[in-house]
PAZAPA-4460 file (N, C-alpha, C; in steps of 0.05 Angstrom, whole numbers, plus 32768, in hexadecimal, padded with zeros to 4 digits):
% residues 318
    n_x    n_y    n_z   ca_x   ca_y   ca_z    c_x    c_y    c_z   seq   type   mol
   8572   866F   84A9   8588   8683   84A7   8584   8698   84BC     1      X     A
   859A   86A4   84C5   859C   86BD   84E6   859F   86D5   84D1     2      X     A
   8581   86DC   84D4   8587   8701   84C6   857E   870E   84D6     3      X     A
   858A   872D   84D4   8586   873C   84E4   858F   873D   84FD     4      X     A
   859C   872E   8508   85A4   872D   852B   85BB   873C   852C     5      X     A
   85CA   8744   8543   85DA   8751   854F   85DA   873A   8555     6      X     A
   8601   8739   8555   8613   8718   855B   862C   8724   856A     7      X     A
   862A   8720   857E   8645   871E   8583   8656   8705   8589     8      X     A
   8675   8705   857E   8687   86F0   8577   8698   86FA   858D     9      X     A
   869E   86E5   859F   86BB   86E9   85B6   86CD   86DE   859F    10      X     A
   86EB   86E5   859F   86F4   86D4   8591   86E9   86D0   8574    11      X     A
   86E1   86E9   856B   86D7   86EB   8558   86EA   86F0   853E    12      X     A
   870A   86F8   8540   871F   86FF   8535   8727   86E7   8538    13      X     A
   8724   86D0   8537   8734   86B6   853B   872C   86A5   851C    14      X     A
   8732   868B   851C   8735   867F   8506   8716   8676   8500    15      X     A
   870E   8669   8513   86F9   8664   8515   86E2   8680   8512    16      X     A
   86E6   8691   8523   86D5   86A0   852E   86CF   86B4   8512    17      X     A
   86EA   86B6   84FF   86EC   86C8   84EA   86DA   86C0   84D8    18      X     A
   86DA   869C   84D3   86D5   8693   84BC   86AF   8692   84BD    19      X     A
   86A0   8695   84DA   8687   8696   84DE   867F   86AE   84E0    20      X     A
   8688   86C1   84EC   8685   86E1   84DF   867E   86DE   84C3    21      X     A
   869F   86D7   84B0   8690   86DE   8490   8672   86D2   8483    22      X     A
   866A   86B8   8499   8655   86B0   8498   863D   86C1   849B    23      X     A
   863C   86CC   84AD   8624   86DB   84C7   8626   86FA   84BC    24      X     A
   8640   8701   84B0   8646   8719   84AD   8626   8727   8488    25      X     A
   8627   871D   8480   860D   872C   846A   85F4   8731   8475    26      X     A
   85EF   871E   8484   85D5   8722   848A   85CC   8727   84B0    27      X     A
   85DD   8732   84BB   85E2   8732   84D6   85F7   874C   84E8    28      X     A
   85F2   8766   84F1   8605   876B   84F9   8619   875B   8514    29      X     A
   8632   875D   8509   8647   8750   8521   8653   8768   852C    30      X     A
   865C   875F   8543   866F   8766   855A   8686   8750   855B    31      X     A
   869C   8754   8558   86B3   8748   8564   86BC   874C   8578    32      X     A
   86C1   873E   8588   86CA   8741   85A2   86E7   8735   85AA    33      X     A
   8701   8741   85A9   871E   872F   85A4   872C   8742   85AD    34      X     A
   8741   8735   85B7   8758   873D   85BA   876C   8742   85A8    35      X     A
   876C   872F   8593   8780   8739   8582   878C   8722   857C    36      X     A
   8797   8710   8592   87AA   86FF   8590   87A4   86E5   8577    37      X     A
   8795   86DC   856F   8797   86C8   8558   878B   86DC   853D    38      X     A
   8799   86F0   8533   878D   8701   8522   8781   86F3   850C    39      X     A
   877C   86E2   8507   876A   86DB   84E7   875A   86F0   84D2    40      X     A
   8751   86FE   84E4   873D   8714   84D7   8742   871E   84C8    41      X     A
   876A   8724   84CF   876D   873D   84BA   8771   872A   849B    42      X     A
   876F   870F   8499   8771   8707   847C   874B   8706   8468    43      X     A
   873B   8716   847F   872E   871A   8476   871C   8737   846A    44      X     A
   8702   8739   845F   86FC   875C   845A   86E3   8760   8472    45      X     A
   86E3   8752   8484   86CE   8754   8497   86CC   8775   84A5    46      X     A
   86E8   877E   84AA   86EE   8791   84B5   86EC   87A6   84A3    47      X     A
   86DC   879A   848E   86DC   87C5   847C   86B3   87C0   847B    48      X     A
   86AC   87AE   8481   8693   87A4   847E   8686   87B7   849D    49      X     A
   8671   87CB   848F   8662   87E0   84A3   8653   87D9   84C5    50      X     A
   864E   87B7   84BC   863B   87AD   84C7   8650   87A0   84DC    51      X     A
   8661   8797   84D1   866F   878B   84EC   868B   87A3   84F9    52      X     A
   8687   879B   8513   869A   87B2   8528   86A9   879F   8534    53      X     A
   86C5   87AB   853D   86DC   8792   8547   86E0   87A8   8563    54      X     A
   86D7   8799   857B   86E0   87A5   858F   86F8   8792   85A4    55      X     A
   8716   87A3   85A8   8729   8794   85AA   871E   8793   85C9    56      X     A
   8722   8778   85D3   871C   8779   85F0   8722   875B   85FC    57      X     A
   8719   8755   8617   8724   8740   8622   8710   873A   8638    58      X     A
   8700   8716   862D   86EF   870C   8640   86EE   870B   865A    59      X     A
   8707   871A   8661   8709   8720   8688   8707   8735   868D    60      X     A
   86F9   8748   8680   86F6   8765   8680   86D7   876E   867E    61      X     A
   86CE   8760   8698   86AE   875E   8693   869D   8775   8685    62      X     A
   86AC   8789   869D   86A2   87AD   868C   86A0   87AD   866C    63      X     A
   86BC   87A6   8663   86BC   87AC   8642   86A7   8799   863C    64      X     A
   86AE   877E   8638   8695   8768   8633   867A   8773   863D    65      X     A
   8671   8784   864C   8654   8784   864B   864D   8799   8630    66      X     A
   865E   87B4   8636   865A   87C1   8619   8655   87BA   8601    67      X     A
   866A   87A2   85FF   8668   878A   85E6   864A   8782   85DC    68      X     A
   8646   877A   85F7   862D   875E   85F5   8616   8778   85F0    69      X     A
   8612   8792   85F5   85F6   87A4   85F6   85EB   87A9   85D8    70      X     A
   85D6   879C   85DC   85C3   8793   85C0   85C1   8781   85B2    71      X     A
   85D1   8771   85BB   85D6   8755   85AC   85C1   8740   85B5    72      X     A
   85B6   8731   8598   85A1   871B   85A2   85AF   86FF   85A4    73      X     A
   85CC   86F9   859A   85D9   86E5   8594   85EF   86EB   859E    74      X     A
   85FB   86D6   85A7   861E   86D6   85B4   8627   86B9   85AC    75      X     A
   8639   86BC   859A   8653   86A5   859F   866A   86A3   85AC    76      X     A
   8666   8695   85C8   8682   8695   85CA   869B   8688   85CE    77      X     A
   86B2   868D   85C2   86C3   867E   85B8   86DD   8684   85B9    78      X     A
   86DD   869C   85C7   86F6   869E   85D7   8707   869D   85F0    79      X     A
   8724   868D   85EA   872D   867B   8603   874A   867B   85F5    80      X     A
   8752   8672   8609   8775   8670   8609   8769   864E   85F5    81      X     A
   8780   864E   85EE   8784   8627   85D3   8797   8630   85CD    82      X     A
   879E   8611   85CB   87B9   860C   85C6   87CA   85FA   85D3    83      X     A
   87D1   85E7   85D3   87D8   85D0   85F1   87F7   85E5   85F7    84      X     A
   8800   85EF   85E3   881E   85F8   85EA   881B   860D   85F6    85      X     A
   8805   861E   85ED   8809   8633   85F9   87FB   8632   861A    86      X     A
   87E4   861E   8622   87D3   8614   862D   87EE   860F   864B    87      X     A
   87F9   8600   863C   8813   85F9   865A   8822   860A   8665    88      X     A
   882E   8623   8653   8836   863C   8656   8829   864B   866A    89      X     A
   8804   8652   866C   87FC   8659   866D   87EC   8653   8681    90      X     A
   87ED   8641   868F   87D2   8630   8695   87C1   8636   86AA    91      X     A
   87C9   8655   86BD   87B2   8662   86CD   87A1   867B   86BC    92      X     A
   87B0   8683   86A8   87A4   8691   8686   8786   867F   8687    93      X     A
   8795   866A   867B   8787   8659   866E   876A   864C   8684    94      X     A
   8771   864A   8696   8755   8645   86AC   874A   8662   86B0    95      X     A
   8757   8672   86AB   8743   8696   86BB   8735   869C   86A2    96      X     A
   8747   86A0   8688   8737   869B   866C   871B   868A   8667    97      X     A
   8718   866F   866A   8715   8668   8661   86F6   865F   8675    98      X     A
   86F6   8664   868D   86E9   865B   869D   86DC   8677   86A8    99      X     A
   86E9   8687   86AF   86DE   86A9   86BA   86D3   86B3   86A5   100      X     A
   86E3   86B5   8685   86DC   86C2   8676   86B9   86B5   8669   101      X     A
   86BF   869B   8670   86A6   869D   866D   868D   86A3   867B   102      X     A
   8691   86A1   8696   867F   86AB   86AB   8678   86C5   86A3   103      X     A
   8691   86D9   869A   8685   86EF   8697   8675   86F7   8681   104      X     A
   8679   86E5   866D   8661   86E3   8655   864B   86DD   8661   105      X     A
   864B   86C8   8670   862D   86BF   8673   861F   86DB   868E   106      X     A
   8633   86E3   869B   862A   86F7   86A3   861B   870C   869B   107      X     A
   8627   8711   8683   8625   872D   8680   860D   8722   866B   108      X     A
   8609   8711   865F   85F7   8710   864B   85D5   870B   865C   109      X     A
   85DF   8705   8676   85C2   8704   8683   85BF   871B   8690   110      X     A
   85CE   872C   869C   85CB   8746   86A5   85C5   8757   868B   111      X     A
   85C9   8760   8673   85C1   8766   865D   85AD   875C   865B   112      X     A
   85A1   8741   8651   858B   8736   8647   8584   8737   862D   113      X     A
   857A   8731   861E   856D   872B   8600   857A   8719   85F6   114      X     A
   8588   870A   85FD   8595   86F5   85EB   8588   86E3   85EA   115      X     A
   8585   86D7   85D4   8570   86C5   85CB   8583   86A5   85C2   116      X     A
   859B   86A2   85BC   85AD   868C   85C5   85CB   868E   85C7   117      X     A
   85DD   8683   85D4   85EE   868A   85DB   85FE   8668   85DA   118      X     A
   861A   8672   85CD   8622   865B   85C0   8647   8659   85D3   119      X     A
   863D   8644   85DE   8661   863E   85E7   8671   8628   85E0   120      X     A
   868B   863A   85D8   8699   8621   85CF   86A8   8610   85E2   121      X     A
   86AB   85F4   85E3   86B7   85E6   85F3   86CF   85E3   85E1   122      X     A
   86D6   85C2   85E8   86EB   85B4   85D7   86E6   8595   85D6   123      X     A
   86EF   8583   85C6   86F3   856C   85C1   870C   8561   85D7   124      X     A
   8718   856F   85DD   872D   8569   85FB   8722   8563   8610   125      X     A
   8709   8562   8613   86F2   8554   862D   86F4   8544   8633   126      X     A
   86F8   8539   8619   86F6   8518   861E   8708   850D   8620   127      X     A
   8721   8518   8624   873F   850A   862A   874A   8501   8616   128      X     A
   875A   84EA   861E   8773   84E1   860B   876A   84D0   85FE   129      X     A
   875A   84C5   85FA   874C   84A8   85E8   872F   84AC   85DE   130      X     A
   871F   84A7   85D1   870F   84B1   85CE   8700   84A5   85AE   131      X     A
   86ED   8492   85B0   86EB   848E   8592   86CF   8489   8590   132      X     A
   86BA   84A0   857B   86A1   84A5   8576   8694   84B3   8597   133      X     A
   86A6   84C5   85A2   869F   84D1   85BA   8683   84E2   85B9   134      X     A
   8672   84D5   85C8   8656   84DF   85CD   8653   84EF   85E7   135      X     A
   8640   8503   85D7   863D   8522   85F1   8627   8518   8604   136      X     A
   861E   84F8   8607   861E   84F2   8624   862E   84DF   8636   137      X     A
   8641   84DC   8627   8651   84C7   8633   866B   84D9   864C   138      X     A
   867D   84D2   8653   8681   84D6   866F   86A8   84EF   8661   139      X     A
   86A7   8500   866C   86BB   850F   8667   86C8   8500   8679   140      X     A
   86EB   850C   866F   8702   8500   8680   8719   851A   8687   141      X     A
   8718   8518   869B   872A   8537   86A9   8744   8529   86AC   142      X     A
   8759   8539   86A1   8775   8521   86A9   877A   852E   86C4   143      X     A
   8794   8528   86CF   87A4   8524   86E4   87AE   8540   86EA   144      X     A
   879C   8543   8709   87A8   855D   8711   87D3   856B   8712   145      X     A
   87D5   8579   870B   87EE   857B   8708   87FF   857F   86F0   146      X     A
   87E4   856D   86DD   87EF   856F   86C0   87E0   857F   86AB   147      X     A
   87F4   859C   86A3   87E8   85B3   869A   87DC   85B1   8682   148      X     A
   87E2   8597   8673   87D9   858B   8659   87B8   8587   8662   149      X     A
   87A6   8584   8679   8796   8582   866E   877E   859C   867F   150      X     A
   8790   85B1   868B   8785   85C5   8691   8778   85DA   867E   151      X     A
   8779   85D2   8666   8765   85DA   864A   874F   85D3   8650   152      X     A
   8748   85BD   8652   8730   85A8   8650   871F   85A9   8669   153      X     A
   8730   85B2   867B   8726   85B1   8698   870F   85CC   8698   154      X     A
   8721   85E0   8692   871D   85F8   868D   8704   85F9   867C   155      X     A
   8702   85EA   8664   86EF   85ED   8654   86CE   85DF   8652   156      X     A
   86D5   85C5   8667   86BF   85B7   8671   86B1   85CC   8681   157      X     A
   86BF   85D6   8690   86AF   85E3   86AF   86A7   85F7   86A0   158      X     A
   86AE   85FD   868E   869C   861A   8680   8688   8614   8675   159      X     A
   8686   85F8   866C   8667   85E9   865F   865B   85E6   867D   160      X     A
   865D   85E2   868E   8652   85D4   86A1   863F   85EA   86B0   161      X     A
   8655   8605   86AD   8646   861E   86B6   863C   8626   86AA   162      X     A
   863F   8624   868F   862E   8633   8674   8611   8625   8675   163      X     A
   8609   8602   8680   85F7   85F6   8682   85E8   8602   86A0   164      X     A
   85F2   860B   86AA   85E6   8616   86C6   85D8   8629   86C1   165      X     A
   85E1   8637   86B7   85D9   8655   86A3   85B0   8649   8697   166      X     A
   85BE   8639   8687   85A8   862B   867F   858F   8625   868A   167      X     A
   8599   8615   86A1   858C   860C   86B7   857A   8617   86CE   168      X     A
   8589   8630   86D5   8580   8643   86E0   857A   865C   86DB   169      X     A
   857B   866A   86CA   8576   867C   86BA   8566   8679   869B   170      X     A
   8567   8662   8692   8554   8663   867D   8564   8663   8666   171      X     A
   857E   866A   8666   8591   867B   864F   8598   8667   863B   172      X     A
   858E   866A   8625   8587   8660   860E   85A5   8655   8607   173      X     A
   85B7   8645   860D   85CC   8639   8603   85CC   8626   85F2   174      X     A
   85EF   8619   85E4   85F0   85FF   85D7   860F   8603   85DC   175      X     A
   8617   85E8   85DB   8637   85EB   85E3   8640   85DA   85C6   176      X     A
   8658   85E9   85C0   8660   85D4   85AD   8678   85C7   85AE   177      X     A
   8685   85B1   85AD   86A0   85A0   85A8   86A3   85A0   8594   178      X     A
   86BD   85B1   8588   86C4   85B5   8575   86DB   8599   8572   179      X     A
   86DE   8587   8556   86EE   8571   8550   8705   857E   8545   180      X     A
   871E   8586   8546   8737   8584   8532   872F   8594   851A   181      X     A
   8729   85B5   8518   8719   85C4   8505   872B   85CB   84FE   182      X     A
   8735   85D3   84E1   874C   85D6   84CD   873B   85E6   84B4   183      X     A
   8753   85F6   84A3   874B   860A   8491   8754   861C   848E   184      X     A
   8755   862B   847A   875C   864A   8477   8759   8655   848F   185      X     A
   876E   8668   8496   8776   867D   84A8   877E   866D   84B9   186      X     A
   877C   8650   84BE   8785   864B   84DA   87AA   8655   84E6   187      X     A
   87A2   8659   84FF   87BE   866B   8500   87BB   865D   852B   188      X     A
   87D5   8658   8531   87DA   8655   8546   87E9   8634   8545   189      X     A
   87E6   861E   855D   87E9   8607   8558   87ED   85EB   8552   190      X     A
   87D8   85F2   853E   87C5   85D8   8537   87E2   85CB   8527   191      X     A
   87D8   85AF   8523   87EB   859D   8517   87E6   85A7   84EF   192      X     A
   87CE   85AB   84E4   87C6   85A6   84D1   87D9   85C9   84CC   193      X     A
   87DA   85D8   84D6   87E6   85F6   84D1   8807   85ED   84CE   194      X     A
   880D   85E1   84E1   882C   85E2   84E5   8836   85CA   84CF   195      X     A
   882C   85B7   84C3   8831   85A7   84B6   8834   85BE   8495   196      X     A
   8821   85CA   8491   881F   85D2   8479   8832   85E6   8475   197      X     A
   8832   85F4   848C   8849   860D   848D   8867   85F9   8482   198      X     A
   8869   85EC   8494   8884   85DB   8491   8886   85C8   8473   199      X     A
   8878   85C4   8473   8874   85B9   8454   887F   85CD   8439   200      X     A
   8870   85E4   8442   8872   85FC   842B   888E   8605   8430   201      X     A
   88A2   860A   8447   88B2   8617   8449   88CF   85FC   8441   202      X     A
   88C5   85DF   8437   88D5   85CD   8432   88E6   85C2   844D   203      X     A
   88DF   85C8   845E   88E6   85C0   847E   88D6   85A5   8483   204      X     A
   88E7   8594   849D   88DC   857C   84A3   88BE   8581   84AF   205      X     A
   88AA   856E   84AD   889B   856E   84BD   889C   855E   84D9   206      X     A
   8898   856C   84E6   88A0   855E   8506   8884   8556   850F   207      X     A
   8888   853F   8517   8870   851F   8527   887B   851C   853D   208      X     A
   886C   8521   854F   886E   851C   856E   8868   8508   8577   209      X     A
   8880   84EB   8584   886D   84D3   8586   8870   84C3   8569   210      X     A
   8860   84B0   856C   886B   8499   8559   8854   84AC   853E   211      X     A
   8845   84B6   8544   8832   84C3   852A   8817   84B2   8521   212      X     A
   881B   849C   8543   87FD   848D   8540   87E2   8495   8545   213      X     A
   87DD   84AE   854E   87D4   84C6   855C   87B8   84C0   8547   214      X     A
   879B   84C0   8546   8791   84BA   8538   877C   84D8   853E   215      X     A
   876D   84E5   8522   8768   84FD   852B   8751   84F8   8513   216      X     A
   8736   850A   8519   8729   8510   84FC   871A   8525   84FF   217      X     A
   8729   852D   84EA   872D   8551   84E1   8713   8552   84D8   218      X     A
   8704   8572   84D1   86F0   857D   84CE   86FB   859A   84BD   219      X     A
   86F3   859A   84A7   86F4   85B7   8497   86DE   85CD   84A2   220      X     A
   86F3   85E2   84A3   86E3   85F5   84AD   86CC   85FF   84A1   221      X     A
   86C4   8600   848B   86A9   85FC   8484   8693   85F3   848A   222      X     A
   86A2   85C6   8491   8689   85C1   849A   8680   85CB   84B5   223      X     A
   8694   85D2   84C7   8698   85D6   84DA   8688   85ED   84E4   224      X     A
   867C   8606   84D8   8671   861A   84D1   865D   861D   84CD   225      X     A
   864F   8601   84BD   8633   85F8   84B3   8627   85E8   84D3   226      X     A
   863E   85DD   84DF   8632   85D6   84F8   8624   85E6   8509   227      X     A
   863E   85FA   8508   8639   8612   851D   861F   8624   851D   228      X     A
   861C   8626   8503   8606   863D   84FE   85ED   8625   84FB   229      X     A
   85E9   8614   84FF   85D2   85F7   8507   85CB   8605   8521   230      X     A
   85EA   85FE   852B   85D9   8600   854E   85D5   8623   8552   231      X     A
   85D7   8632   8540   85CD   8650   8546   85AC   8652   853A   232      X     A
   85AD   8639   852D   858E   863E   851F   8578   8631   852E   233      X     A
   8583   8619   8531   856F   85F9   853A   8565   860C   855F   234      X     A
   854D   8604   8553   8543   8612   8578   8546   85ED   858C   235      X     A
   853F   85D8   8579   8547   85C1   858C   8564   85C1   8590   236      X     A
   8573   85D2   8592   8594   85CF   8598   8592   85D9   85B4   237      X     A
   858B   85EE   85C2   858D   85FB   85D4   8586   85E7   85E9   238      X     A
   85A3   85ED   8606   8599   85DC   860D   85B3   85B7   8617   239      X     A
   85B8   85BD   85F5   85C0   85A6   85EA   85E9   85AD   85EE   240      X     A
   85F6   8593   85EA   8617   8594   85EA   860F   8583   85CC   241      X     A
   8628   858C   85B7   8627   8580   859E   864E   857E   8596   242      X     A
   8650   8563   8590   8665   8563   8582   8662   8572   8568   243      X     A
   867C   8578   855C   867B   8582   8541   8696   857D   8539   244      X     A
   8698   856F   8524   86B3   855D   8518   86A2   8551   84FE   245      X     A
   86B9   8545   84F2   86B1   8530   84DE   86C6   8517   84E2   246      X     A
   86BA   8503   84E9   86C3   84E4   84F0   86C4   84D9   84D8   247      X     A
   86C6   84E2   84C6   86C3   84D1   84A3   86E4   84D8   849E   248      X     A
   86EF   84F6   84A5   8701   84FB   8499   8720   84F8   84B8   249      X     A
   8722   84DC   84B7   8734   84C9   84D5   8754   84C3   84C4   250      X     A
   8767   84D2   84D5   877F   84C5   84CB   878F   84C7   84E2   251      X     A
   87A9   84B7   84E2   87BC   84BF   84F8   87CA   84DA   84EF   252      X     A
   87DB   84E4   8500   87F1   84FA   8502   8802   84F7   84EA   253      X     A
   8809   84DC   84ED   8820   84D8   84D7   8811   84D5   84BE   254      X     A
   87F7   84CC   84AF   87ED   84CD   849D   87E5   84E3   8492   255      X     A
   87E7   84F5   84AC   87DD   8514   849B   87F8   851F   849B   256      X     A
   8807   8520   849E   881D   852D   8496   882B   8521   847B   257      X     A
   8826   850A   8478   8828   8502   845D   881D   8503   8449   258      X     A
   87FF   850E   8454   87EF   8514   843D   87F8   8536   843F   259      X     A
   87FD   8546   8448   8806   8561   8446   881C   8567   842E   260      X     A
   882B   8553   8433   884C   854D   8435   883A   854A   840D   261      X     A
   8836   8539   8406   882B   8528   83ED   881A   8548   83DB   262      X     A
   8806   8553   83EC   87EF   8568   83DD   8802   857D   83DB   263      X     A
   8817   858F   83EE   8825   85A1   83DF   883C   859D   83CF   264      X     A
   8840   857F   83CC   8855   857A   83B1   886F   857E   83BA   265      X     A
   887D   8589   83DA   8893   858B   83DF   88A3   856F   83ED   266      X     A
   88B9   857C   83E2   88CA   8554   83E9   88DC   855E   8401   267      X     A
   88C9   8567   8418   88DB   8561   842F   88C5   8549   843E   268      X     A
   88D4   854A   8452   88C9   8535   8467   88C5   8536   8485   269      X     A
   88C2   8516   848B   88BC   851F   84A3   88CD   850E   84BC   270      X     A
   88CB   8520   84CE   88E0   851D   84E8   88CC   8513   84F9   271      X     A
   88D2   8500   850F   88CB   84FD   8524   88D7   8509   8540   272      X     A
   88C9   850C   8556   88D8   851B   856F   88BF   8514   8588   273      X     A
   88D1   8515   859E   88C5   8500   85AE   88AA   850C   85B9   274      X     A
   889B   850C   85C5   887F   8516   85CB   8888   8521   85E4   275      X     A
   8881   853B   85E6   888C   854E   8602   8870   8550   8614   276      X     A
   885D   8549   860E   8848   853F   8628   8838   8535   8623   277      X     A
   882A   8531   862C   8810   851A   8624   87FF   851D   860B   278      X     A
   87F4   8512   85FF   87E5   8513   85E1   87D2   84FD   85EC   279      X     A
   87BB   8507   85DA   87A4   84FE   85D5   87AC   84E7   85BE   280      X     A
   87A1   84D0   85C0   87AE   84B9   85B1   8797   84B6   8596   281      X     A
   877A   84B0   85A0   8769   84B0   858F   874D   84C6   8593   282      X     A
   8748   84D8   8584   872A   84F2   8585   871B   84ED   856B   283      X     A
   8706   84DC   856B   86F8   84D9   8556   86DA   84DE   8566   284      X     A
   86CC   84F8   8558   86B4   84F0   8565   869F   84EA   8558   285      X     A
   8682   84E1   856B   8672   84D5   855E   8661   84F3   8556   286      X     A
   8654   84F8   853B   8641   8517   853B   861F   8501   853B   287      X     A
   8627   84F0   853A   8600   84E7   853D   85E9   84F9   8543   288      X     A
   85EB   8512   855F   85EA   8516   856B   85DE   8533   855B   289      X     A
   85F9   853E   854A   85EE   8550   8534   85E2   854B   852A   290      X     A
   85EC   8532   8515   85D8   852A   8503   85BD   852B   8509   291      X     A
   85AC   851E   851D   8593   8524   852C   8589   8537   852C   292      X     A
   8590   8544   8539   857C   855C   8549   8591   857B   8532   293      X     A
   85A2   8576   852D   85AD   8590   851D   85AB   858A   84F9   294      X     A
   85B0   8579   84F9   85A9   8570   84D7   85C9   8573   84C8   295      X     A
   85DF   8570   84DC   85F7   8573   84D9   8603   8560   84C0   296      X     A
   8614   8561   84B0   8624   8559   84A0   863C   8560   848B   297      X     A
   864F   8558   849A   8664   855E   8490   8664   8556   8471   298      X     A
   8676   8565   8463   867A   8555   8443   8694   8558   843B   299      X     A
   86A3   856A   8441   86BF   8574   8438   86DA   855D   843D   300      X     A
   86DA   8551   842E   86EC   8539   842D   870C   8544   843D   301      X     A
   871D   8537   844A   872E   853F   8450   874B   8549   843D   302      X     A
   8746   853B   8427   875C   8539   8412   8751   8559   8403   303      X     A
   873C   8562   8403   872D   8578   83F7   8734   8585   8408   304      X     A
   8738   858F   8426   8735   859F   8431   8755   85AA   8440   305      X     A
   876A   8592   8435   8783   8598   8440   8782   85AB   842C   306      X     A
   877B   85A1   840E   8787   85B1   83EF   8779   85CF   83ED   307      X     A
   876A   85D4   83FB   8756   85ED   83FC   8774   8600   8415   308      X     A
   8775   85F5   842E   8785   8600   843D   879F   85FA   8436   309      X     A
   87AC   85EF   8421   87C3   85F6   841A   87CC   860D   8406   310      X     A
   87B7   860F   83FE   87B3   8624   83E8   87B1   863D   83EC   311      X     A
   879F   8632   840A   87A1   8659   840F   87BB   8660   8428   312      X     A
   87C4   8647   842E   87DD   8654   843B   87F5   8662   8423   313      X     A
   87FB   8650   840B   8805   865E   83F4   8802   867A   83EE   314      X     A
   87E3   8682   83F7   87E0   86A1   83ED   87E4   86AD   8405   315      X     A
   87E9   86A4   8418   87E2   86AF   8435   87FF   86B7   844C   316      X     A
   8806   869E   8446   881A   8694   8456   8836   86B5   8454   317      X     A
   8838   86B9   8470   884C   86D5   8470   8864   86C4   8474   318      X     A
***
């Protein structure tokens, strides 16, 4: 267990970032480090809690980020433009974000000094459009210059690649993680598993992009969290790239919208509409890899974990 450290969270107000705070947050002071834009936080009491501080700011703002990072023995970081929609909108954002902002982490955390490990998040979009039991030594796939669909991934490799340099030449205690299709309370932006349930609750069609053969396996944010804080503990992690998903819980597009459609009890349905750019066909990865060296294991069944996040969109949902 991480007691006592000074943590700071990029992207620490995000869905993810909120739900590992309330983790880290008893026994740890935090620093948040956000902009604002995926607010999750505020559905939580993190922010009346003495120990943790929310400073509003932006990973391209090296000056503010160093203030951030002073005294801290731990850094997560995990903030970046996501979102494929917003990602195409966006897509010199999304490379200066996502690729600078992290330089300037790794900057500023070695000009500071005392950090003892330092955690970056990648993505499961590494590996392109196909993809089944994807292993963190097997060979990434960069799509086709021109096409803004995969300037996420592009963006997010080269920040592992420099985050491993870091490593390499400086000593700096890293672990990178690939996060699988992470779903749960607060999630907000998006994700298919958000927009399905929203549309479900409000008795509206659910809309499938593509025939809905799309094959995906989701991960509850829980287990997802038990990963995370593995590779904050395990000193054999550092160093290391780790998937983090659960491959037990595999369905297509169209099967989870029917299972949505079925757990909140509403009798609307679902629409199809043609696919407006490229999609990832199959993302199942392999965690072997966890399992090993992190002692990783998912447990949260997927039928358990839609009914947990449908429940709290019911109490939640504005």
């Amino acid at each position: 267990m991480i007691e006592g450290k000074k943590i700071l969270i990029t992207g620490g107000g995000g869905f993810i970032g909120s739900h590992l705070c309330e983790r880290l947050a008893p026994y740890n002071r935090i620093v948040v480090y956000d902009n604002g834009h995926r607010d999750a936080i505020r559905y939580t009491e993190l922010l009346d809690m003495p120990n943790v501080t929310l400073i509003k700011g932006d990973v391209l703002d090296a000056v503010h980020l160093q203030r951030a990072i002073a005294g801290c023995q731990i850094v997560v970081h995990m903030a970046a433009i996501a979102g494929i929609d917003t990602v195409i909108k966006k897509p010199i954002v999304t490379m200066n974000v996502n690729l600078m902002g992290t330089k300037n982490v790794l900057d500023t955390v070695i000009k500071n000094g005392g950090v003892t490990r330092l955690i970056d998040f990648s993505t499961s979009e590494v590996y392109g459009p196909y993809v089944y039991q994807a292993d963190e030594n097997g060979l990434t796939t960069q799509g086709p210059v021109g096409e803004m669909r995969w300037a996420y991934a592009v963006s997010k490799l080269a920040a592992e690649h420099l985050t491993h340099c870091y490593y390499e030449e400086y000593g700096l205690p890293v672990v990178t993680i690939r996060p699988f299709n992470i779903y749960g309370p607060r999630q907000v932006g998006e994700g298919a598993i958000h927009r399905f349930i929203v549309a479900a609750r409000q008795g509206i069609p659910l809309t499938v992009y593509g025939d809905g053969n799309q094959i995906r396996a989701w991960c509850y944010i829980d287990d997802f969290i038990n990963g995370l804080l593995l590779a904050l503990e395990k000193e054999e992690a550092v160093g290391q790239v780790f998937n983090i998903g659960d491959p037990k819980q595999t369905t297509s597009i169209l099967g989870l919208a029917e299972q949505i459609v079925r757990l909140t009890g509403n009798h609307t349905h679902i629409k199809f509409a043609e696919a407006t750019m490229p999609d990832v066909q199959v993302r199942v990865p392999s965690i072997h890899k966890a399992r090993q060296i992190l002692g990783y294991e998912p447990a949260v069944s997927l039928e358990d974990g839609l009914s947990r996040t449908i429940v709290w969109y019911g109490e939640h949902q504005e």
